[in-house]
PQR file of N, CA, C, O and H, with PARSE charges and radii, in Angstrom:
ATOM      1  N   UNK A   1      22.145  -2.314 -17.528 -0.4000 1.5000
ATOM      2  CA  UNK A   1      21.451  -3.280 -18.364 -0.0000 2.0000
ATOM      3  C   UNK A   1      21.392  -2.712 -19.773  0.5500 1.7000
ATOM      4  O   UNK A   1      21.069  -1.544 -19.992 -0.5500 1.4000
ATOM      5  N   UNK A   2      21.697  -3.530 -20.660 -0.4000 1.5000
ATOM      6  CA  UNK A   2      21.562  -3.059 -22.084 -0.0000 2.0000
ATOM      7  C   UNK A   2      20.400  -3.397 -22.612  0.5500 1.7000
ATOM      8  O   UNK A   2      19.842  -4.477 -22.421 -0.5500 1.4000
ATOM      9  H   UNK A   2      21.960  -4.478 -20.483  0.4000 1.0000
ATOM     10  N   UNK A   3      19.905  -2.310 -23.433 -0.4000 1.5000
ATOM     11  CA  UNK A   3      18.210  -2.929 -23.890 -0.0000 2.0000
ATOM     12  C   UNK A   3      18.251  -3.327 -24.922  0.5500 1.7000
ATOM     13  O   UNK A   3      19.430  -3.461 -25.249 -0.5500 1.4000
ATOM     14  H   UNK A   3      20.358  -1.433 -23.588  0.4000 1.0000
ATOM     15  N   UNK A   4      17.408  -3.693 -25.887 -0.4000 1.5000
ATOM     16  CA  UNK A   4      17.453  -4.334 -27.185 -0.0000 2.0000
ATOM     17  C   UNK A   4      17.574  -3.081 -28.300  0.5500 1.7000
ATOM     18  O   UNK A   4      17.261  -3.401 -29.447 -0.5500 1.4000
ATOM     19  H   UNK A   4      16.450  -3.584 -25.622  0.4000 1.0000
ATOM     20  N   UNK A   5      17.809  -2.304 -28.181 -0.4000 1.5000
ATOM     21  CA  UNK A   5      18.183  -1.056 -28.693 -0.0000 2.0000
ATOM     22  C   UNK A   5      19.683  -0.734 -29.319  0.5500 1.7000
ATOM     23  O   UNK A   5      20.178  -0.100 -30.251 -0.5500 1.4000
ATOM     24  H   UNK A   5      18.064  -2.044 -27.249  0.4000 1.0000
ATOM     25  N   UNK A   6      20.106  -1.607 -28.172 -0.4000 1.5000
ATOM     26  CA  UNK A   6      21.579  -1.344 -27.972 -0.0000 2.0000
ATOM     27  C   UNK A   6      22.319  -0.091 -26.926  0.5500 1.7000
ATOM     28  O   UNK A   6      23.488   0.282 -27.033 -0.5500 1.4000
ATOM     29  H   UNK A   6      19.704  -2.122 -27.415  0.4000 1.0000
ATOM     30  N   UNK A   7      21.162   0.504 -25.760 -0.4000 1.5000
ATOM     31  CA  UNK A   7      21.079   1.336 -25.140 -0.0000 2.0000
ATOM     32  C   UNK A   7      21.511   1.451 -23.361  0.5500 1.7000
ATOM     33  O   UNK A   7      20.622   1.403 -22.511 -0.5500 1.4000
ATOM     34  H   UNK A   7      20.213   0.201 -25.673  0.4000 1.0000
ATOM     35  N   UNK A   8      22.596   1.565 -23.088 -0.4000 1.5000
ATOM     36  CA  UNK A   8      22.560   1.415 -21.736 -0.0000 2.0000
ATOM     37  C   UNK A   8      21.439   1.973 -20.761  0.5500 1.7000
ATOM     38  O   UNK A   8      21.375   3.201 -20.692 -0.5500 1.4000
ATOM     39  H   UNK A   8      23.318   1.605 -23.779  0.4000 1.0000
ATOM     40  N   UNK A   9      20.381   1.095 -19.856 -0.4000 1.5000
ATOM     41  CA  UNK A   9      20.089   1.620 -19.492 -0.0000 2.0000
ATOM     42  C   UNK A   9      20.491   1.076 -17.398  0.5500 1.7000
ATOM     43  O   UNK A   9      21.121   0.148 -16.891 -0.5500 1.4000
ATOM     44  H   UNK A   9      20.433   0.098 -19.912  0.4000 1.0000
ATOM     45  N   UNK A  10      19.771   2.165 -16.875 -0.4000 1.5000
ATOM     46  CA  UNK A  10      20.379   2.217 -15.415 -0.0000 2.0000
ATOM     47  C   UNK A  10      19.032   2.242 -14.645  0.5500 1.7000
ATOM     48  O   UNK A  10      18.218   3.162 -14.732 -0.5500 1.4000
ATOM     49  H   UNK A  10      19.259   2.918 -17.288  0.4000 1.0000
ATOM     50  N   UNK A  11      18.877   1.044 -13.824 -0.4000 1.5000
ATOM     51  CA  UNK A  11      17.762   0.814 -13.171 -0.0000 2.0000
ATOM     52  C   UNK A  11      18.387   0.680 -11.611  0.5500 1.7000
ATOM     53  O   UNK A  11      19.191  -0.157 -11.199 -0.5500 1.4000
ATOM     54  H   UNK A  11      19.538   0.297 -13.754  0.4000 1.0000
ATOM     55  N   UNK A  12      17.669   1.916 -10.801 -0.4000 1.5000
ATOM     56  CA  UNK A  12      17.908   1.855  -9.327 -0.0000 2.0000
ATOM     57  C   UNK A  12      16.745   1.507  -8.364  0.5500 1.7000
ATOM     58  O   UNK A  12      15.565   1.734  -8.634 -0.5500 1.4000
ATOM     59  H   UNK A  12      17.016   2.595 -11.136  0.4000 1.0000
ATOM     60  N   UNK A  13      17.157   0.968  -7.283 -0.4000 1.5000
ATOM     61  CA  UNK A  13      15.979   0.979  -6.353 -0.0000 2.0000
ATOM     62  C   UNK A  13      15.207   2.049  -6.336  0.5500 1.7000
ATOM     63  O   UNK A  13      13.997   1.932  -6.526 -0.5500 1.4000
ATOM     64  H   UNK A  13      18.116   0.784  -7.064  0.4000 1.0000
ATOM     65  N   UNK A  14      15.790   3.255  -6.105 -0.4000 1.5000
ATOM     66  CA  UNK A  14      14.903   4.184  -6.044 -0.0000 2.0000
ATOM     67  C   UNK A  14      13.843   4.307  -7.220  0.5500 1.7000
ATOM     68  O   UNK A  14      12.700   4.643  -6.911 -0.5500 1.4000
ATOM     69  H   UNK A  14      16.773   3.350  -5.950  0.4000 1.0000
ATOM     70  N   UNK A  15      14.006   4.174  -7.916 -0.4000 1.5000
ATOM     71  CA  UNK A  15      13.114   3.913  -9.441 -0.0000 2.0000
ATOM     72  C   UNK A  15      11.812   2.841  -9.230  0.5500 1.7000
ATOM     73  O   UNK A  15      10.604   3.065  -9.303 -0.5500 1.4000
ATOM     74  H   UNK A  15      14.935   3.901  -8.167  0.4000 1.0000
ATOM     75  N   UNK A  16      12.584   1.524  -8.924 -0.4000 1.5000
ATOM     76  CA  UNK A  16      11.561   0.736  -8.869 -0.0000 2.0000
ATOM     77  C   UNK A  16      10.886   0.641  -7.770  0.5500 1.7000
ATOM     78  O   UNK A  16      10.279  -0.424  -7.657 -0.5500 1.4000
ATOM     79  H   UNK A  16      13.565   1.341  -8.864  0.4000 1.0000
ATOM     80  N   UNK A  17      10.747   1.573  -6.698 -0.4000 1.5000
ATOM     81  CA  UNK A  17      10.355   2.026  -5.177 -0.0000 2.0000
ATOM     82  C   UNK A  17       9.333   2.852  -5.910  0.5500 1.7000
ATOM     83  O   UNK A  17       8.183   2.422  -6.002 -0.5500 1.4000
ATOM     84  H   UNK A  17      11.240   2.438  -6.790  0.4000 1.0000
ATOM     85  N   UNK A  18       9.641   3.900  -6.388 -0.4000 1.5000
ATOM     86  CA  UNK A  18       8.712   4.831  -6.834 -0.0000 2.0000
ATOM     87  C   UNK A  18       7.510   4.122  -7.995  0.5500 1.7000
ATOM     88  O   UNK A  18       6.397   4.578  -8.255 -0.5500 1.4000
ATOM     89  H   UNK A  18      10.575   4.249  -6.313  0.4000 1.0000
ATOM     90  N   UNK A  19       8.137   2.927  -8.534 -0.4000 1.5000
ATOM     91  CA  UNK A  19       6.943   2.441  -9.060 -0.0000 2.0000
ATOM     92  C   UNK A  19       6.210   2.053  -8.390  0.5500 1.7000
ATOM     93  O   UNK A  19       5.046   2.409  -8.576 -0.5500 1.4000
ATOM     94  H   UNK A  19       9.042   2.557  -8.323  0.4000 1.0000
ATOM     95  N   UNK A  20       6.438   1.373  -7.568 -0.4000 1.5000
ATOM     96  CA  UNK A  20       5.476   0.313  -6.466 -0.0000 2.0000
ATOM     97  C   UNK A  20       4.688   1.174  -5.658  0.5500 1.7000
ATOM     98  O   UNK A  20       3.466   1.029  -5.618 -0.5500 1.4000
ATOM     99  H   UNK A  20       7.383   1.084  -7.417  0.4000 1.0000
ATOM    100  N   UNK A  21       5.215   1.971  -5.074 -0.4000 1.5000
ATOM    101  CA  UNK A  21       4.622   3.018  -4.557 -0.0000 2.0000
ATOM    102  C   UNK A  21       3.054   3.715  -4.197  0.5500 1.7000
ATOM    103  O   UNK A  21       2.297   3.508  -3.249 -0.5500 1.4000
ATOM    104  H   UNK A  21       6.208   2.088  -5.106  0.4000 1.0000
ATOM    105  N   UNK A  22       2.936   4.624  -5.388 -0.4000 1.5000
ATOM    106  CA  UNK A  22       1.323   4.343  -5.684 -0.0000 2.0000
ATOM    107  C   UNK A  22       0.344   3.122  -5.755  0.5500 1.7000
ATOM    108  O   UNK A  22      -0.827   3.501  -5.712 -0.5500 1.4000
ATOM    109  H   UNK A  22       3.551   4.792  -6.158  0.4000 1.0000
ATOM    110  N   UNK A  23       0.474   1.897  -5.841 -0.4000 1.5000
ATOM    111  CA  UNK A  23      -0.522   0.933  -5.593 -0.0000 2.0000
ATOM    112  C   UNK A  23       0.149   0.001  -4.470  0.5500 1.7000
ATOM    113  O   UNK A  23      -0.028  -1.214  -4.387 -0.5500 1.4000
ATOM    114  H   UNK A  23       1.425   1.589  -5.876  0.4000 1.0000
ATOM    115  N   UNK A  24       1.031   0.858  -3.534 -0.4000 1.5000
ATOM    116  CA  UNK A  24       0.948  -0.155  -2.333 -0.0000 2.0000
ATOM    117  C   UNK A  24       0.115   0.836  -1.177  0.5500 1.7000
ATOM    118  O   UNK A  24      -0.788   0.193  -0.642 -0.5500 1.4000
ATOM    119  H   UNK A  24       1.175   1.846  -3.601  0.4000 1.0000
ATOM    120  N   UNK A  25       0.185   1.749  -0.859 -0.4000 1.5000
ATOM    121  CA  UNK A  25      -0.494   2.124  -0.072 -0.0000 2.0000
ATOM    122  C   UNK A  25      -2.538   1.756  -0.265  0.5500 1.7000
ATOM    123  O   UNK A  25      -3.204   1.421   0.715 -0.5500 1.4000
ATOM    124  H   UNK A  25       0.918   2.271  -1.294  0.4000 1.0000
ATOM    125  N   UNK A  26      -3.144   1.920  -1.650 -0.4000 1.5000
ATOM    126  CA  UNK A  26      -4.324   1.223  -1.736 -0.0000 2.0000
ATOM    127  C   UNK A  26      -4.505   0.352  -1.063  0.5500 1.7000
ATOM    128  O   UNK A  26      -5.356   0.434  -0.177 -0.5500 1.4000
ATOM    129  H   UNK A  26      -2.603   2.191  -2.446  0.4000 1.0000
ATOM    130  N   UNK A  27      -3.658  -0.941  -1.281 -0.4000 1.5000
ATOM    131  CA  UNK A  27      -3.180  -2.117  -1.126 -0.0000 2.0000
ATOM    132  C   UNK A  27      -3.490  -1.875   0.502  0.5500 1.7000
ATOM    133  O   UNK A  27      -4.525  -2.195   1.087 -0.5500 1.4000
ATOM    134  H   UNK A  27      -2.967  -1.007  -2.001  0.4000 1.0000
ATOM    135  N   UNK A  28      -2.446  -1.297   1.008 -0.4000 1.5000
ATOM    136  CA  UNK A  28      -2.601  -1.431   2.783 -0.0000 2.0000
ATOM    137  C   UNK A  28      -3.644  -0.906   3.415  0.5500 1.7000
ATOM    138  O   UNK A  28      -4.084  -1.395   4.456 -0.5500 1.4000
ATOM    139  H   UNK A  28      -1.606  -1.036   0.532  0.4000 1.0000
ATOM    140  N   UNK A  29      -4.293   0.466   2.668 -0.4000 1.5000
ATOM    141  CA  UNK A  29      -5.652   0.864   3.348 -0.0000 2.0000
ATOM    142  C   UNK A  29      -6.832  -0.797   3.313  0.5500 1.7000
ATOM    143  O   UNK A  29      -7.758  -1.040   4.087 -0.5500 1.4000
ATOM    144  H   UNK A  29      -3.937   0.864   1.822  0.4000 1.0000
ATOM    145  N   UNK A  30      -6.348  -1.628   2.185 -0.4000 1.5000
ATOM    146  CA  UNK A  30      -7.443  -2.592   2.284 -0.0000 2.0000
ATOM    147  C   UNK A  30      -7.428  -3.338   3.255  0.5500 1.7000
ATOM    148  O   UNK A  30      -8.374  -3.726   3.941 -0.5500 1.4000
ATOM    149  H   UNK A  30      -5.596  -1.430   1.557  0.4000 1.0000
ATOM    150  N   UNK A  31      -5.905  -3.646   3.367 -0.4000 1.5000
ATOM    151  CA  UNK A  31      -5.583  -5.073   4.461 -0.0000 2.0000
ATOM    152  C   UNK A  31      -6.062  -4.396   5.834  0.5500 1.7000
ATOM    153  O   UNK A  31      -6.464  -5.077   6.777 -0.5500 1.4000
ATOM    154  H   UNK A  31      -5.137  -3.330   2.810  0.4000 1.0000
ATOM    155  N   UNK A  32      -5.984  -2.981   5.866 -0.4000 1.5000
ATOM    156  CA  UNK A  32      -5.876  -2.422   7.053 -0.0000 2.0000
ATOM    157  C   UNK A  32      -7.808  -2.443   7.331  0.5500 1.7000
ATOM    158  O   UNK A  32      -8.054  -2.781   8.489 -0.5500 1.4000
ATOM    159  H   UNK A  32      -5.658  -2.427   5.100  0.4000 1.0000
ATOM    160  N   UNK A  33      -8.542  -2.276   6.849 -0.4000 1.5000
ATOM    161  CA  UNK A  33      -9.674  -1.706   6.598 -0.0000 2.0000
ATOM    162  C   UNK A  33     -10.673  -3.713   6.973  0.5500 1.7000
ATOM    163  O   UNK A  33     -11.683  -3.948   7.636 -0.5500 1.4000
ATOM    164  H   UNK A  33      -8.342  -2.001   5.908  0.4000 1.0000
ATOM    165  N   UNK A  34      -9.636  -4.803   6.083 -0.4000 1.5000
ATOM    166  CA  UNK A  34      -9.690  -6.369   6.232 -0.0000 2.0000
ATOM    167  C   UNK A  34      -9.714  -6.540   7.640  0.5500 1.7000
ATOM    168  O   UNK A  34     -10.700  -6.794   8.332 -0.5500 1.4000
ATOM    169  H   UNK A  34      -8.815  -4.612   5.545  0.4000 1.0000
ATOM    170  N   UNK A  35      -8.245  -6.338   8.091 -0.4000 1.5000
ATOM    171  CA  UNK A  35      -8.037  -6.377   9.340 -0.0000 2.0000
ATOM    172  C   UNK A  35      -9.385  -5.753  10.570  0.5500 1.7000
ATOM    173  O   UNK A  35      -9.926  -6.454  11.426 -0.5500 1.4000
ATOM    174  H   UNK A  35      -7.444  -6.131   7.529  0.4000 1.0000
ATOM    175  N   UNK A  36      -9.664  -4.222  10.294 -0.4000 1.5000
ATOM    176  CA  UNK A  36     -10.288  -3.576  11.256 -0.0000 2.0000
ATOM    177  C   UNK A  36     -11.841  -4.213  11.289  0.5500 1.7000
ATOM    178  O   UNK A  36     -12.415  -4.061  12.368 -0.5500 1.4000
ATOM    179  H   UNK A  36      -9.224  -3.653   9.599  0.4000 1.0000
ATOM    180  N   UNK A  37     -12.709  -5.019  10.063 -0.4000 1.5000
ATOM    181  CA  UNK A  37     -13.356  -5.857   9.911 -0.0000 2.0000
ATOM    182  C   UNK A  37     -13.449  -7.071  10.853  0.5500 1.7000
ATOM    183  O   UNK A  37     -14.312  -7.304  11.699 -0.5500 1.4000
ATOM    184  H   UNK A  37     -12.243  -5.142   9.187  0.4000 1.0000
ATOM    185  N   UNK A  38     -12.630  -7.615  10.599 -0.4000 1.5000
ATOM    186  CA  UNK A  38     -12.561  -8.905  11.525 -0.0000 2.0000
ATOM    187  C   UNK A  38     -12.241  -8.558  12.938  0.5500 1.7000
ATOM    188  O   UNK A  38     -12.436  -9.388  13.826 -0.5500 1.4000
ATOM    189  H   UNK A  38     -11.928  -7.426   9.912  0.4000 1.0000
ATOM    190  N   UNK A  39     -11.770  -7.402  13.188 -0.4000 1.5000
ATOM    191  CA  UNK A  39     -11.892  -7.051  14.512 -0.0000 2.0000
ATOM    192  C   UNK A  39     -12.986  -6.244  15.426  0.5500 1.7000
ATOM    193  O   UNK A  39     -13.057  -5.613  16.480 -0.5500 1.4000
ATOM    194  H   UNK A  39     -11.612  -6.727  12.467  0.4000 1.0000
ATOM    195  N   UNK A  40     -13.934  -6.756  14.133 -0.4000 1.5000
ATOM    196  CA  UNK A  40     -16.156  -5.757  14.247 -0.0000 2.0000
ATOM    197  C   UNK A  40     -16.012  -4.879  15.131  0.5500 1.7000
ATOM    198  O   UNK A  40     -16.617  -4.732  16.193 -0.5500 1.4000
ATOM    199  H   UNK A  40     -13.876  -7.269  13.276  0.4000 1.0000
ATOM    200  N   UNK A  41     -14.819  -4.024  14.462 -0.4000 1.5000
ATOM    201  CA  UNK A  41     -15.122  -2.333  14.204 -0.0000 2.0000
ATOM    202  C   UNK A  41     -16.380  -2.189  13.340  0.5500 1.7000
ATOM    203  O   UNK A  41     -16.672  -2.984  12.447 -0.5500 1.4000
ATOM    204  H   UNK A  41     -14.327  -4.143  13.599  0.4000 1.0000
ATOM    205  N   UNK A  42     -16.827  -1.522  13.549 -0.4000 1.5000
ATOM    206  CA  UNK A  42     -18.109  -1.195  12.899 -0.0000 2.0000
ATOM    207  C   UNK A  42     -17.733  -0.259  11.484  0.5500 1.7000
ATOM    208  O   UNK A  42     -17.030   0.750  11.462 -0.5500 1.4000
ATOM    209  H   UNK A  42     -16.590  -0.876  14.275  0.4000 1.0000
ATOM    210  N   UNK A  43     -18.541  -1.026  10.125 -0.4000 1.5000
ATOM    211  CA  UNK A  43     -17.883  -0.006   9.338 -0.0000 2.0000
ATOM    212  C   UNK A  43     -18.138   1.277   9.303  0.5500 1.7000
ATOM    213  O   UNK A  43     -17.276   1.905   8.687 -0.5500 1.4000
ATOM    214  H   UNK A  43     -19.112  -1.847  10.143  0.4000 1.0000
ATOM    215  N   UNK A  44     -18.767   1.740   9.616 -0.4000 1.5000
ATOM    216  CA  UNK A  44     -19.287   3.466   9.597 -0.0000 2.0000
ATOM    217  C   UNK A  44     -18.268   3.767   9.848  0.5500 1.7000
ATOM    218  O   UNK A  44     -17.526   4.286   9.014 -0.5500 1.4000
ATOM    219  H   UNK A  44     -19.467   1.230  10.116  0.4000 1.0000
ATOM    220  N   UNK A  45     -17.854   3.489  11.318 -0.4000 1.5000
ATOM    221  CA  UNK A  45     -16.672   4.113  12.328 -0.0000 2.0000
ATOM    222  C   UNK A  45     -15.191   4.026  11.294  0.5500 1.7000
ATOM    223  O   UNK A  45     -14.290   4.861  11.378 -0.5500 1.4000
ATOM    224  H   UNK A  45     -18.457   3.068  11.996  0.4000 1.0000
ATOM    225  N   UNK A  46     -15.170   2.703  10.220 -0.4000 1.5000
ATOM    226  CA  UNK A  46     -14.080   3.127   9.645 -0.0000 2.0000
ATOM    227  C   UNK A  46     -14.584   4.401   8.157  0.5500 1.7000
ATOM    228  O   UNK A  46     -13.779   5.210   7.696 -0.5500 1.4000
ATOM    229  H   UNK A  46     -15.902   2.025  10.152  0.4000 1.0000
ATOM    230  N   UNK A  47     -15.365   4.325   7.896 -0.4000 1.5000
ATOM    231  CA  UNK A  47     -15.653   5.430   7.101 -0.0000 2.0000
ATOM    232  C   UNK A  47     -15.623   6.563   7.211  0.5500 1.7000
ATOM    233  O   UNK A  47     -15.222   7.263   6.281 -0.5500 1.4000
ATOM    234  H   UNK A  47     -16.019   3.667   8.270  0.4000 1.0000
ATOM    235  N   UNK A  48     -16.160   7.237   8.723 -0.4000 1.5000
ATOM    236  CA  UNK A  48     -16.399   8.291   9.559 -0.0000 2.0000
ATOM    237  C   UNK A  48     -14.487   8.228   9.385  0.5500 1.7000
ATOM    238  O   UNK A  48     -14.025   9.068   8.613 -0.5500 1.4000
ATOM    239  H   UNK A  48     -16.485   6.669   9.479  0.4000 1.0000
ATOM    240  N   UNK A  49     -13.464   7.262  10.088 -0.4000 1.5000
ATOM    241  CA  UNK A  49     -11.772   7.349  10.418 -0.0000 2.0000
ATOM    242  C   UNK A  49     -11.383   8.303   8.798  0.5500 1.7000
ATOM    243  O   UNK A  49     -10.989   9.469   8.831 -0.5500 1.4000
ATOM    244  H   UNK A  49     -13.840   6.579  10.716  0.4000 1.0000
ATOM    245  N   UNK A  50     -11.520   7.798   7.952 -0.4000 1.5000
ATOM    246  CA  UNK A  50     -11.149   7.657   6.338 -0.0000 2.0000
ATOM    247  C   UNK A  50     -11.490   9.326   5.998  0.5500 1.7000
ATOM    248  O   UNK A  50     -10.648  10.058   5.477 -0.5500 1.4000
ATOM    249  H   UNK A  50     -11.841   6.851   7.926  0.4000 1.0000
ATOM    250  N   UNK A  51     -12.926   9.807   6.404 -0.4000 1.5000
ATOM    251  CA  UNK A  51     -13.049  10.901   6.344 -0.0000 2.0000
ATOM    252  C   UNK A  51     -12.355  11.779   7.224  0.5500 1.7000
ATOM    253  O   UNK A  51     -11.858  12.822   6.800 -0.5500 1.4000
ATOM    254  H   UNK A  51     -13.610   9.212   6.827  0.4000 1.0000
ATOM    255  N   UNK A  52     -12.278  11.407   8.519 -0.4000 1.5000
ATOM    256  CA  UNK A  52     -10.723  12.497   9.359 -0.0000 2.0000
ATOM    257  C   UNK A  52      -9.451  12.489   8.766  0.5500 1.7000
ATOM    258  O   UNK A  52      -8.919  13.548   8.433 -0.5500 1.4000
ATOM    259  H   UNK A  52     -12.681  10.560   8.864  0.4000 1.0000
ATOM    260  N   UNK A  53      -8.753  11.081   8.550 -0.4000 1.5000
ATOM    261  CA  UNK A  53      -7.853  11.050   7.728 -0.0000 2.0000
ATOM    262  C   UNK A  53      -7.495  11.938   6.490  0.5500 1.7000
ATOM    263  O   UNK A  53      -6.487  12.595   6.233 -0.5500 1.4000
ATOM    264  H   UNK A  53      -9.185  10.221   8.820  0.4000 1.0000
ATOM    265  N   UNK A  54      -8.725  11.724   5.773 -0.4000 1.5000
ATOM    266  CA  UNK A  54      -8.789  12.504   4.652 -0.0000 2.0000
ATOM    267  C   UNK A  54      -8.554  14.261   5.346  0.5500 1.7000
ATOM    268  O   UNK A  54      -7.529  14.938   5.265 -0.5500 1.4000
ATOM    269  H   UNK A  54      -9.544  11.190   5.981  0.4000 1.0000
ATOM    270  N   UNK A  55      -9.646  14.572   5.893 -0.4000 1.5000
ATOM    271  CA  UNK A  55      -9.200  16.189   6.248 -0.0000 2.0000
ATOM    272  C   UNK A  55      -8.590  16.532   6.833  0.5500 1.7000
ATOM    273  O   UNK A  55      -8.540  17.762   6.836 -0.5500 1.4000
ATOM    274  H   UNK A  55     -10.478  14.022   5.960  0.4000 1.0000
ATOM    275  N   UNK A  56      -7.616  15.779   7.817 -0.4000 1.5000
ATOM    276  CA  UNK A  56      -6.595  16.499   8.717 -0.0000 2.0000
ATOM    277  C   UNK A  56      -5.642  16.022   7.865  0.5500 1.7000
ATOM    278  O   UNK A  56      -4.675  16.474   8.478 -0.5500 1.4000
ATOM    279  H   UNK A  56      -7.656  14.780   7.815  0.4000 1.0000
ATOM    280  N   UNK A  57      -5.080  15.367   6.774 -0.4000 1.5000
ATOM    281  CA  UNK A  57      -4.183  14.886   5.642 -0.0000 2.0000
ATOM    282  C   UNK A  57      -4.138  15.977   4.708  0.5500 1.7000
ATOM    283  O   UNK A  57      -3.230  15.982   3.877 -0.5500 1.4000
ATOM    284  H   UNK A  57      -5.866  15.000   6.276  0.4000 1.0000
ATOM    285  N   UNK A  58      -5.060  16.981   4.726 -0.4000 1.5000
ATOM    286  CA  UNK A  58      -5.472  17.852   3.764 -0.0000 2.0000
ATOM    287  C   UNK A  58      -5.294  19.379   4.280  0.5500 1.7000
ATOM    288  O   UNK A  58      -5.045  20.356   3.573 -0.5500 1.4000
ATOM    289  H   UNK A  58      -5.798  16.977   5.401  0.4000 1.0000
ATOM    290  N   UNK A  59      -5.462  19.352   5.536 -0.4000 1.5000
ATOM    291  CA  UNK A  59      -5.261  20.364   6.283 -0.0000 2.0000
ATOM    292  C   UNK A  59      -3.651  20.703   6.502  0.5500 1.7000
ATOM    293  O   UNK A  59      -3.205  21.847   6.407 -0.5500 1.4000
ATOM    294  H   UNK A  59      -5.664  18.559   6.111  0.4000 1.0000
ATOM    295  N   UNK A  60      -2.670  19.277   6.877 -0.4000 1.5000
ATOM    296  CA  UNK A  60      -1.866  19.622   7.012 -0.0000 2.0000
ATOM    297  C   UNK A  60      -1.029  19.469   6.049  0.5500 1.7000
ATOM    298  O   UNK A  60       0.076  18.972   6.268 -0.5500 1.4000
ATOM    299  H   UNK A  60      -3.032  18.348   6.953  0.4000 1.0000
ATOM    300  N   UNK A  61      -1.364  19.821   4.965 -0.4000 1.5000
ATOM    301  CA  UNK A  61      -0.419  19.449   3.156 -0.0000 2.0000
ATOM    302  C   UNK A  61       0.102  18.506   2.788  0.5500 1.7000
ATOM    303  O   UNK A  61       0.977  18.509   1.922 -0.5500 1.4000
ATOM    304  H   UNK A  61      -2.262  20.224   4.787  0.4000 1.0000
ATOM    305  N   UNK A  62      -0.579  16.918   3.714 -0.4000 1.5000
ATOM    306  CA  UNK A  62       0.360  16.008   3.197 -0.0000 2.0000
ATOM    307  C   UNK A  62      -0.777  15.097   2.005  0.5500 1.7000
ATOM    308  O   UNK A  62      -0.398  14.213   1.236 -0.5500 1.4000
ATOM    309  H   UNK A  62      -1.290  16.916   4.417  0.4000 1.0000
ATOM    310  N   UNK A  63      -2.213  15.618   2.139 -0.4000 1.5000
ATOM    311  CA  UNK A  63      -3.214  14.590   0.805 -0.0000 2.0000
ATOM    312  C   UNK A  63      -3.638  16.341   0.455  0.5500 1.7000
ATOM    313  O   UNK A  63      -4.456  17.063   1.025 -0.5500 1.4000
ATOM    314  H   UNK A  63      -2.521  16.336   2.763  0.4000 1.0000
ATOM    315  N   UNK A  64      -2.997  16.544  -0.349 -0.4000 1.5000
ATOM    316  CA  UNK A  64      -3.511  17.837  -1.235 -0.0000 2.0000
ATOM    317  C   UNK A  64      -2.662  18.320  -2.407  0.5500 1.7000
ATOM    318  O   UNK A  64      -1.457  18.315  -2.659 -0.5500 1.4000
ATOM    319  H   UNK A  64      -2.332  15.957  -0.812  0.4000 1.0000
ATOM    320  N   UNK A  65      -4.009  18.831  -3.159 -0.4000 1.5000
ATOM    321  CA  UNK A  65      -3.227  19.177  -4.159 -0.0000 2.0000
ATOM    322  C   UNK A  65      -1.896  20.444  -4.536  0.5500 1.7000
ATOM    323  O   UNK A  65      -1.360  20.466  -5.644 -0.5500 1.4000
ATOM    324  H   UNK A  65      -4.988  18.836  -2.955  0.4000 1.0000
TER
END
């Protein structure tokens, strides 16, 4: 694609994957969290989930810094 520059530029899936990326997973913890709602899971129990998630995600290097 040429930009108004006059600049070739090169746009791949992988590019626009990595944009989307970060605000789709938010996105699915909600639907997922929507979903577990209407199925009166109790919310604690998903709060209490969110917090295991969180530390065994953390434990095993995949939510850490």
């Amino acid at each position: 694609i040429t930009g108004q520059d006059g600049q070739t530029r090169v746009t791949t899936v992988q590019t626009i994957l990595d944009q989307l990326m970060p605000g789709l997973v938010p996105l699915l913890l909600t639907f997922a969290c929507m979903w577990l709602l209407r199925k009166k899971v109790n919310p604690l129990w998903i709060i209490v989930g969110f917090f295991v998630i969180g530390i065994a995600g953390y434990a095993v290097g995949l939510l850490g810094l």
